[in-house]
PyMOL commands that place a pseudoatom at each C-alpha (Angstrom):
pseudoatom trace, name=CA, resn=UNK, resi=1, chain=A, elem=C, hetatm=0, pos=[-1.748, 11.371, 24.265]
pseudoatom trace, name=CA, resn=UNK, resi=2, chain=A, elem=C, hetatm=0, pos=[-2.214, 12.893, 27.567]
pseudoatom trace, name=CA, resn=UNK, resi=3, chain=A, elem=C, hetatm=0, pos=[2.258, 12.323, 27.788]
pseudoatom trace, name=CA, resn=UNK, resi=4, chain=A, elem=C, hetatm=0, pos=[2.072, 14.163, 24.044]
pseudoatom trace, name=CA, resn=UNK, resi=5, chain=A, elem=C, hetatm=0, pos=[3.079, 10.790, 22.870]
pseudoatom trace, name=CA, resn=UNK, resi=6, chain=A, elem=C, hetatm=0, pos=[1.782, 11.121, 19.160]
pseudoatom trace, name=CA, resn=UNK, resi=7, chain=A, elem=C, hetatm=0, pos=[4.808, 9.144, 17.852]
pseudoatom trace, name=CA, resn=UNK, resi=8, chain=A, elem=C, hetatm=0, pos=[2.958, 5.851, 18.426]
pseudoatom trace, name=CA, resn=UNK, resi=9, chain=A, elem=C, hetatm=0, pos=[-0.169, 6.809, 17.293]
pseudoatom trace, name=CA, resn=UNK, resi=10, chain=A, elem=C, hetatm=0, pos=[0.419, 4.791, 14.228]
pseudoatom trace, name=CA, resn=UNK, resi=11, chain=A, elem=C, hetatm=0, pos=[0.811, 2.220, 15.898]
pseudoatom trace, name=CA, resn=UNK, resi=12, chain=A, elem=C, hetatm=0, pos=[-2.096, 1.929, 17.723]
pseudoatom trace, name=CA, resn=UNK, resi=13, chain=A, elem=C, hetatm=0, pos=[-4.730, 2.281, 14.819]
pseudoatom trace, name=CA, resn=UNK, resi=14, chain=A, elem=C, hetatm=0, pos=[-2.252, -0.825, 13.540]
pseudoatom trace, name=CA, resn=UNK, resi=15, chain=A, elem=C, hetatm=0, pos=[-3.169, -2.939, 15.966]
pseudoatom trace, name=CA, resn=UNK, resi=16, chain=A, elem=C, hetatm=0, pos=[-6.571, -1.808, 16.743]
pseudoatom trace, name=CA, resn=UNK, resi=17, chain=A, elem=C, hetatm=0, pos=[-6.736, -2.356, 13.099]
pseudoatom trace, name=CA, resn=UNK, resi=18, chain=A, elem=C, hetatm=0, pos=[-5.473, -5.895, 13.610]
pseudoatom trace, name=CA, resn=UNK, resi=19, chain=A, elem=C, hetatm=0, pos=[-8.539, -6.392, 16.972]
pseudoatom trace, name=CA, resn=UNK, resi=20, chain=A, elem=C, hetatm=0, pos=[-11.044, -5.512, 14.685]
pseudoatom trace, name=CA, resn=UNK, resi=21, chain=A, elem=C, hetatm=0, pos=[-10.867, -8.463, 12.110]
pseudoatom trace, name=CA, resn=UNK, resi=22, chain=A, elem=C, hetatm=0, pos=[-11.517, -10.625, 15.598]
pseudoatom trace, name=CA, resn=UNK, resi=23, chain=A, elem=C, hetatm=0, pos=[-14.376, -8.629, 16.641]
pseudoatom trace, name=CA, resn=UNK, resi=24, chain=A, elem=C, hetatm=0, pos=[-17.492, -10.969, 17.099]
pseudoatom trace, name=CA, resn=UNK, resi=25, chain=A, elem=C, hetatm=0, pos=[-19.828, -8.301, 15.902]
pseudoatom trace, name=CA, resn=UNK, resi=26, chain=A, elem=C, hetatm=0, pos=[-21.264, -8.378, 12.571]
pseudoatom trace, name=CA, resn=UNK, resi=27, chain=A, elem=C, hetatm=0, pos=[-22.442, -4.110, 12.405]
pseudoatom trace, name=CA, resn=UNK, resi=28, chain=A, elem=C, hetatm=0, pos=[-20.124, -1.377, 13.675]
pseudoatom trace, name=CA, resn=UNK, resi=29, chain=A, elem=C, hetatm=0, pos=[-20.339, 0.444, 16.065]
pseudoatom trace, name=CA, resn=UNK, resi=30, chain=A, elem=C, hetatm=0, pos=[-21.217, 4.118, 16.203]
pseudoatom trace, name=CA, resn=UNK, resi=31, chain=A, elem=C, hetatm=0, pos=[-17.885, 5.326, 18.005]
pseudoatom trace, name=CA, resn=UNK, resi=32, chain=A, elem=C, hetatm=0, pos=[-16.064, 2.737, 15.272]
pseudoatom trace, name=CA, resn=UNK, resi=33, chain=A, elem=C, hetatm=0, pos=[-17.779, 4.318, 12.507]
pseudoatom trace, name=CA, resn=UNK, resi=34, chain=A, elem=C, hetatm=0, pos=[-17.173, 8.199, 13.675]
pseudoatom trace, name=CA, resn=UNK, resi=35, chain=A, elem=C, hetatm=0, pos=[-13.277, 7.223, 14.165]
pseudoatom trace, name=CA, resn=UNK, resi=36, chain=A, elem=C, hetatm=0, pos=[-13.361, 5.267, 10.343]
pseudoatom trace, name=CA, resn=UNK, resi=37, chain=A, elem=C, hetatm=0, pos=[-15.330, 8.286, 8.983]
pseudoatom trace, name=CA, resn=UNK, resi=38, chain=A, elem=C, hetatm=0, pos=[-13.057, 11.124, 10.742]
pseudoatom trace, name=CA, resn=UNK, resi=39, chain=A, elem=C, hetatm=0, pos=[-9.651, 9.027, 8.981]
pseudoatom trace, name=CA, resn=UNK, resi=40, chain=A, elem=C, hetatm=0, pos=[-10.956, 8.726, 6.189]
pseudoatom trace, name=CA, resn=UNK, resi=41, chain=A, elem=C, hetatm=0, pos=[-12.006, 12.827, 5.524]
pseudoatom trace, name=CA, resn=UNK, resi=42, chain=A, elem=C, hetatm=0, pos=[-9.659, 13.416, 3.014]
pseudoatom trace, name=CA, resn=UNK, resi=43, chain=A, elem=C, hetatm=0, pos=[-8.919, 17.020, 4.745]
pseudoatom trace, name=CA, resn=UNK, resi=44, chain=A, elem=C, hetatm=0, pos=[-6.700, 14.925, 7.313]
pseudoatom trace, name=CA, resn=UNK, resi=45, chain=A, elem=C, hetatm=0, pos=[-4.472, 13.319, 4.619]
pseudoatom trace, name=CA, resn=UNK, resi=46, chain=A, elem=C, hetatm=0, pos=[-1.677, 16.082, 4.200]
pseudoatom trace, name=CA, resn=UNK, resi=47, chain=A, elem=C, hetatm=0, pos=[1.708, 15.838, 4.445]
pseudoatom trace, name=CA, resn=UNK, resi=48, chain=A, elem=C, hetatm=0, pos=[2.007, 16.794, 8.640]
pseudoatom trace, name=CA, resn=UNK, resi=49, chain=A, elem=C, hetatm=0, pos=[0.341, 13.486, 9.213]
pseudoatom trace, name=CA, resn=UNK, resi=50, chain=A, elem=C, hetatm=0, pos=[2.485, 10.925, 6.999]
pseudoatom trace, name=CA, resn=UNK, resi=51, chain=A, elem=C, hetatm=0, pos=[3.512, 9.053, 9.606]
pseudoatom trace, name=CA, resn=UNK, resi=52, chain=A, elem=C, hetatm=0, pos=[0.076, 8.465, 10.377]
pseudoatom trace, name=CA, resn=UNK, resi=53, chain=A, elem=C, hetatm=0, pos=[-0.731, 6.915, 7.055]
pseudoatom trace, name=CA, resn=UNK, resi=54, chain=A, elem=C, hetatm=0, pos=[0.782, 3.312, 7.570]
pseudoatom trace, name=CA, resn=UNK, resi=55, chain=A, elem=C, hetatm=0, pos=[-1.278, 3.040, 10.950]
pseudoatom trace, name=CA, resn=UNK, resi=56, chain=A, elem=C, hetatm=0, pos=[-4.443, 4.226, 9.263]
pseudoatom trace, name=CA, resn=UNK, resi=57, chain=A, elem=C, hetatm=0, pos=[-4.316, 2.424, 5.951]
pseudoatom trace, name=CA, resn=UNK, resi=58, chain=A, elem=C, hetatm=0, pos=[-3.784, -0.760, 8.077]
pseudoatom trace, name=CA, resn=UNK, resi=59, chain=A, elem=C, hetatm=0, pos=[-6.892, 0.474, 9.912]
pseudoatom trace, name=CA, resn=UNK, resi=60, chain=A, elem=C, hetatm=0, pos=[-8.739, 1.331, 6.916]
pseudoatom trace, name=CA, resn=UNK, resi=61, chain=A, elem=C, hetatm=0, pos=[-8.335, -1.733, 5.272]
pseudoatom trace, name=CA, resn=UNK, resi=62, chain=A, elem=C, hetatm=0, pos=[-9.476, -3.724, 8.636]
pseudoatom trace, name=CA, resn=UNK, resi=63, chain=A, elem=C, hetatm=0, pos=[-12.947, -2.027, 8.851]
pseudoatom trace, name=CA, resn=UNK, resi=64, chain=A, elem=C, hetatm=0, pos=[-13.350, -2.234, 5.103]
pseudoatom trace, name=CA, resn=UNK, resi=65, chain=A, elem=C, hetatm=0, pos=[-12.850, -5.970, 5.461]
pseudoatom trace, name=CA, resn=UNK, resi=66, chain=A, elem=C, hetatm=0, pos=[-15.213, -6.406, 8.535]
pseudoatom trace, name=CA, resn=UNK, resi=67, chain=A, elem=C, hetatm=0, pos=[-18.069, -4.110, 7.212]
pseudoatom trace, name=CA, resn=UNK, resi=68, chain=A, elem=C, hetatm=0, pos=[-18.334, -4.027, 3.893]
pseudoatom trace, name=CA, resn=UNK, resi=69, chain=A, elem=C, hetatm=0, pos=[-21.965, -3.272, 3.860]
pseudoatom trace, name=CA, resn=UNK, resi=70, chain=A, elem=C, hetatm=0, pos=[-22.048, -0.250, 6.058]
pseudoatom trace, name=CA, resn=UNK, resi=71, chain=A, elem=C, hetatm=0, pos=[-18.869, 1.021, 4.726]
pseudoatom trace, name=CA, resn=UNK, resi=72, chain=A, elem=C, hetatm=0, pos=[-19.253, 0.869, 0.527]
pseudoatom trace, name=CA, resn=UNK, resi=73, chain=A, elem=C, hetatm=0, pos=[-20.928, 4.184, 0.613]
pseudoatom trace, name=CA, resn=UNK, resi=74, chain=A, elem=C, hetatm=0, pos=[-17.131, 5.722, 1.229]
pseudoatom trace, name=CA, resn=UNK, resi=75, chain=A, elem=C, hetatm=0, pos=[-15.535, 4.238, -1.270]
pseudoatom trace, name=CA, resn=UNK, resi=76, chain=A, elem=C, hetatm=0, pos=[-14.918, 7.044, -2.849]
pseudoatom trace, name=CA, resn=UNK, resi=77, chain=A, elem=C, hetatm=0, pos=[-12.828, 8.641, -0.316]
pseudoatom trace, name=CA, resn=UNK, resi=78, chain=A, elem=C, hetatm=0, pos=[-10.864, 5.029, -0.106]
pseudoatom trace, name=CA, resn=UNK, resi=79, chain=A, elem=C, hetatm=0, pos=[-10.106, 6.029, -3.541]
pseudoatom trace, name=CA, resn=UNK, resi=80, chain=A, elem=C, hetatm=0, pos=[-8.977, 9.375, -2.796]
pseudoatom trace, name=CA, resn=UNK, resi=81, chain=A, elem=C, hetatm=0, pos=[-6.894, 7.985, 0.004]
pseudoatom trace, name=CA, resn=UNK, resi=82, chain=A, elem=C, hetatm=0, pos=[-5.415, 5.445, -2.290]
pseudoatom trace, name=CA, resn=UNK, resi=83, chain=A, elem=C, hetatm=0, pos=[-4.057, 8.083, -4.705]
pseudoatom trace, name=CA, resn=UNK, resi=84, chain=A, elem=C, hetatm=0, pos=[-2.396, 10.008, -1.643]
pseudoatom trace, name=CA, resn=UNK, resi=85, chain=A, elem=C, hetatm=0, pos=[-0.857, 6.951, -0.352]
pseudoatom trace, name=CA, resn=UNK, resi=86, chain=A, elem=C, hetatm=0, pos=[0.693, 6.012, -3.766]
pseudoatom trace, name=CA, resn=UNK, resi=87, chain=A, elem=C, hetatm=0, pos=[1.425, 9.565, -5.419]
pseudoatom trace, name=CA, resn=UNK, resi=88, chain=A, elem=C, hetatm=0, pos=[1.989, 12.041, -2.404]
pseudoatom trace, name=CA, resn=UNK, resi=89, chain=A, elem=C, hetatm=0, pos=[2.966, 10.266, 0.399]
pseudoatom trace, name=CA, resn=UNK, resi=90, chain=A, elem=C, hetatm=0, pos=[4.921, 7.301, -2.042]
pseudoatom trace, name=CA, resn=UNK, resi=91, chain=A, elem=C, hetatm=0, pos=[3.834, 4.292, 0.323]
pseudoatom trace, name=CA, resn=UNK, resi=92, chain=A, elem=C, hetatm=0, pos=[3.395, 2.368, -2.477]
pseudoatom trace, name=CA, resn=UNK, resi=93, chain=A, elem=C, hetatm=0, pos=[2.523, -0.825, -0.059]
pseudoatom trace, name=CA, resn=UNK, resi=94, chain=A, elem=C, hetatm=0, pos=[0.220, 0.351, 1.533]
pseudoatom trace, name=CA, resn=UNK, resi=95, chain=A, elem=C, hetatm=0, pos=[-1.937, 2.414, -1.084]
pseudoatom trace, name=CA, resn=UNK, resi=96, chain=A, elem=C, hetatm=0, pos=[-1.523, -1.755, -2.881]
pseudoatom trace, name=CA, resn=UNK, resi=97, chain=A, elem=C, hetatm=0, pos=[-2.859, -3.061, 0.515]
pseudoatom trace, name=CA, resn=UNK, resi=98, chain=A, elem=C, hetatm=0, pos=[-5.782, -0.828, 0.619]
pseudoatom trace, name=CA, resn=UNK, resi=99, chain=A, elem=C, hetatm=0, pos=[-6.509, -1.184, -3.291]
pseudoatom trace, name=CA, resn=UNK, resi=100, chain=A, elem=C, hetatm=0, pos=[-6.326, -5.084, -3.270]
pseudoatom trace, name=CA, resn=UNK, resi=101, chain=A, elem=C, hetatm=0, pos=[-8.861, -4.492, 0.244]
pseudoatom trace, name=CA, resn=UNK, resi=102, chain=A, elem=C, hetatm=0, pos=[-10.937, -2.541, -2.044]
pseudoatom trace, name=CA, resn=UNK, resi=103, chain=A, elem=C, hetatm=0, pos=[-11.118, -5.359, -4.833]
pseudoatom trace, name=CA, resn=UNK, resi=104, chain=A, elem=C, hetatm=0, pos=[-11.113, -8.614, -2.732]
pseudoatom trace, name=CA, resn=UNK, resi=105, chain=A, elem=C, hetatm=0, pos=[-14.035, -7.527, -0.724]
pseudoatom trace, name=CA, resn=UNK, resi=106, chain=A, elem=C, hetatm=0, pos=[-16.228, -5.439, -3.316]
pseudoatom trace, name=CA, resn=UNK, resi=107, chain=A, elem=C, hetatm=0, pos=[-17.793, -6.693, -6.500]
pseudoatom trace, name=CA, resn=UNK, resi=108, chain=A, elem=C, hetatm=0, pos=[-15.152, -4.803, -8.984]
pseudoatom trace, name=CA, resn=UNK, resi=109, chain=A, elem=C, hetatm=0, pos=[-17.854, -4.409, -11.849]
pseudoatom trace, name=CA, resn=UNK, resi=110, chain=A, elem=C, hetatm=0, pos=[-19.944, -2.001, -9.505]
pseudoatom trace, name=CA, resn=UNK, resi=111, chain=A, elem=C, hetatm=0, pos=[-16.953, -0.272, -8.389]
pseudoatom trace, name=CA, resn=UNK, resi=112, chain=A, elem=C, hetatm=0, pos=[-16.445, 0.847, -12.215]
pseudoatom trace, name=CA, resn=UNK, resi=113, chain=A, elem=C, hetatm=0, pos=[-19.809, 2.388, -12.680]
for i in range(1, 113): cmd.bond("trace and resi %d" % i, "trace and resi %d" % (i + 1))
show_as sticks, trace
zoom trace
């Protein structure tokens, strides 16, 4: 960042997506929770940050996965992000990764009410 290198940002959220599901800790952390909850404000999904979305979806989907418990009460916004992914950004791969994510890891009866 400090080199204005924002090209591989998307990258990095990738694989600190991927160092996550290896984590040993079973809660997450406050500076891993203000990152999650900063990508996940739908206000920073617009179309100046597309190639972000691979890197954060992959991200995304990795703290979902490792936290579901402290995480369910943003589903709502995974949803959100979902329907950007698939209708306005047309990464159709990852808005599938993120909904399967979404369904694997959370009961999908609750998720309907």
């Amino acid at each position: 960042i400090l080199e204005n290198r924002t090209d591989i940002i998307g990258y990095v959220f990738q694989i600190y997506g991927a160092l996550i599901l290896y984590r040993p800790q079973n809660s997450i952390s406050n500076d891993l929770k203000t990152i999650f909850t900063s990508i996940i404000d739908i206000d920073n999904w617009n179309a100046d940050l597309k190639y972000l979305a691979p890197g954060y979806s992959k991200f995304i989907c990795a703290v979902i996965y490792k936290y579901p418990n402290e995480i369910e009460a943003h589903l709502e916004w995974a949803f959100q992000i979902y329907s950007v992914l698939l209708q306005d950004f047309s990464l159709e791969d990852h808005a599938l990764d993120l909904l399967g994510t979404i369904i694997e890891v959370f009961d999908i009866t609750q998720i309907s009410e």
